[in-house]
C-alpha positions in Angstrom: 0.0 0.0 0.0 1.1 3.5 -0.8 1.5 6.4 2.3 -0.8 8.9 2.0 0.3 11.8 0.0 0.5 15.3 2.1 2.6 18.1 2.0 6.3 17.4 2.2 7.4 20.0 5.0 10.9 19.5 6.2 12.9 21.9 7.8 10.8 24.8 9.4 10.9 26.8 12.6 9.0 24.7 15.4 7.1 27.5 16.3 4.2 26.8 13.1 4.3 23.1 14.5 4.2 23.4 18.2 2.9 27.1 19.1 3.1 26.3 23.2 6.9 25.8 22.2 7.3 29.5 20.2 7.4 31.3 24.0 10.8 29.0 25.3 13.6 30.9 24.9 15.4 28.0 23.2 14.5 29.4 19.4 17.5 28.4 18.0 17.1 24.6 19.5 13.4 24.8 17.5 14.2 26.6 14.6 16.7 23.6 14.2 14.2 20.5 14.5 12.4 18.6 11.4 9.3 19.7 11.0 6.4 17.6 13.0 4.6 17.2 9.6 7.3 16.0 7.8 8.7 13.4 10.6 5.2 11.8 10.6 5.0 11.7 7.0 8.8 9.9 7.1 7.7 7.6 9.6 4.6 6.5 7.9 6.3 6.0 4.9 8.7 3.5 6.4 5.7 2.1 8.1 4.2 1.1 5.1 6.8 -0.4 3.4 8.0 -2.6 6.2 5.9 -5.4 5.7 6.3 -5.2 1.1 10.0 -3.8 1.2 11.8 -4.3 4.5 15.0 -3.5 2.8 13.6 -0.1 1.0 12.1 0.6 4.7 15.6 -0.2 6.3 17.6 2.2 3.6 14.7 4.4 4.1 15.0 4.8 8.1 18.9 4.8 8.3 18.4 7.9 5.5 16.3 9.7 7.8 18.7 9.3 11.0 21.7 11.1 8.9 19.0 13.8 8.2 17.9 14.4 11.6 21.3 14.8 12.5 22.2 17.6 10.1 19.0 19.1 11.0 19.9 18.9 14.5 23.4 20.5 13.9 23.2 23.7 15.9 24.3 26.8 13.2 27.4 27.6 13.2 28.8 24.0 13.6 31.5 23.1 11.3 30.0 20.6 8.3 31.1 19.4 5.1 29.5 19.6 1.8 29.6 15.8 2.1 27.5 15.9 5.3 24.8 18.1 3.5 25.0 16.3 0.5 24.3 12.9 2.5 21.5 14.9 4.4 20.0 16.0 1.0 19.4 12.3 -0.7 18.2 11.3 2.5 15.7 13.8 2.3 15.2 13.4 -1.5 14.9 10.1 -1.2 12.1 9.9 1.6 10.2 12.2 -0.7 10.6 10.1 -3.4 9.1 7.3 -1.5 5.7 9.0 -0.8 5.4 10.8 -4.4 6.6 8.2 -6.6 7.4 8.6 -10.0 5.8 12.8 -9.4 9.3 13.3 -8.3 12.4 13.0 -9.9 16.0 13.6 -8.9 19.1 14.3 -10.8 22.4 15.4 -8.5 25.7 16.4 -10.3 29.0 16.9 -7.9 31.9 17.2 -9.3 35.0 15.3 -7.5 36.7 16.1 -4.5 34.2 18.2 -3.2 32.4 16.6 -0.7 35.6 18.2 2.4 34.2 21.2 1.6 33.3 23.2 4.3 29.9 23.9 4.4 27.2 25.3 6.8 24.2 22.8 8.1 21.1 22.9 6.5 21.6 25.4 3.3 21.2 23.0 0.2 18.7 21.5 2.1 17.1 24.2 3.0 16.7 25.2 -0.9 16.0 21.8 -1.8 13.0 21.4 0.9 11.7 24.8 -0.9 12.1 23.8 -4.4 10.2 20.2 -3.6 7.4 21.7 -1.3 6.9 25.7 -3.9 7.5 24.1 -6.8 7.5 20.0 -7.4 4.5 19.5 -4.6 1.9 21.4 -6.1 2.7 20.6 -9.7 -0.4 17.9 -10.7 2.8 16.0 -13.0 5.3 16.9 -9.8 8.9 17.1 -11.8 12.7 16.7 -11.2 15.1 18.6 -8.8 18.4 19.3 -9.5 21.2 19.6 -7.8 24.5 20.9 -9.1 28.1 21.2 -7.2 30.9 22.6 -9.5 34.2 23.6 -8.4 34.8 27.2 -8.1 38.6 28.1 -7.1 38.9 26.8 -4.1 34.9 26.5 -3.1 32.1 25.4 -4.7 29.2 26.9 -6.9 26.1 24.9 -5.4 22.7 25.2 -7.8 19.4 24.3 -6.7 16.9 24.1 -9.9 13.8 22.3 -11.0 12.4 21.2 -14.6 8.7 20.5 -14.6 7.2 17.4 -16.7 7.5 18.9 -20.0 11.0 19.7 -19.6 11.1 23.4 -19.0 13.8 24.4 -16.4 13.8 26.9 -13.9 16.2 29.7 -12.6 18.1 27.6 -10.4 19.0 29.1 -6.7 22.3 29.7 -6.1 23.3 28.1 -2.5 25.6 30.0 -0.5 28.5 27.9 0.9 30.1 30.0 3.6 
């Protein structure tokens, strides 16, 4: 049986998903969480493919641990473009799980990239966006696109989306630093 389909909400400030936490003065501890949305929609997910893909459901839940601990990363904590990038397909992949073939994913990183320093949570950030503004509400969904060239001695990170017919968007340019 397929999860339900609802809107994929990943990283978002805890205050629009627990308002009795919004007056603690621990914002940046919230602002850090998954989304409570999002987690139950991961969860359920799993759930359902436990019992008609136990290994899918395995990958699936191991994905989701290296996710919650990138979003859990407190700002400011040194992380590699590796770490985001791992944090991304996790993400991107327990998407793919609830909107099947609406969502497609193609990911381009060049070599020796992935040492990079890079700060928790932006290409994920973007990439939540582009899936929940832009892939979501499309009836056809689409692709995302990620892009990681080498720039000196950085990186150039591109967030982008094409819809069904093939049209692509503006990508967003991540910032790295």
């Amino acid at each position: 049986p397929e999860p339900a389909a609802a809107p994929a909400e990943a990283v978002e400030s805890a205050a629009a998903a627990a308002p009795e936490e919004s007056t603690r003065a621990a914002a940046p501890v919230e602002a850090r969480r998954l989304e409570q949305h999002f987690v139950y929609n991961a969860l359920n997910t799993i759930a359902a493919l436990m019992r008609t893909d136990p290994g899918r459901a395995r990958e699936l839940l191991l994905g989701f641990a290296d996710l919650n601990r990138v979003a859990d990363r407190p700002e400011g904590t040194p992380g590699t473009l590796g770490d985001e990038l791992t944090a991304v397909r996790a993400y991107l992949q327990l998407e793919q799980a609830r909107f099947g073939p609406r969502l497609q994913v193609e990911m381009v990183v060049d070599e020796g990239l992935h040492a990079l320093p890079m700060a928790p949570r932006r290409v994920l950030d973007a990439v939540r966006a582009m899936v929940q503004q832009r892939i979501e509400p499309r009836r056809g969904g689409g692709t995302v696109t990620v892009t990681v060239e080498r720039a000196g001695a950085g990186c150039v990170v591109r967030v982008g989306e094409r819809d069904g017919d093939g049209r692509d968007s503006e990508p967003t340019v991540v910032p790295t630093g």
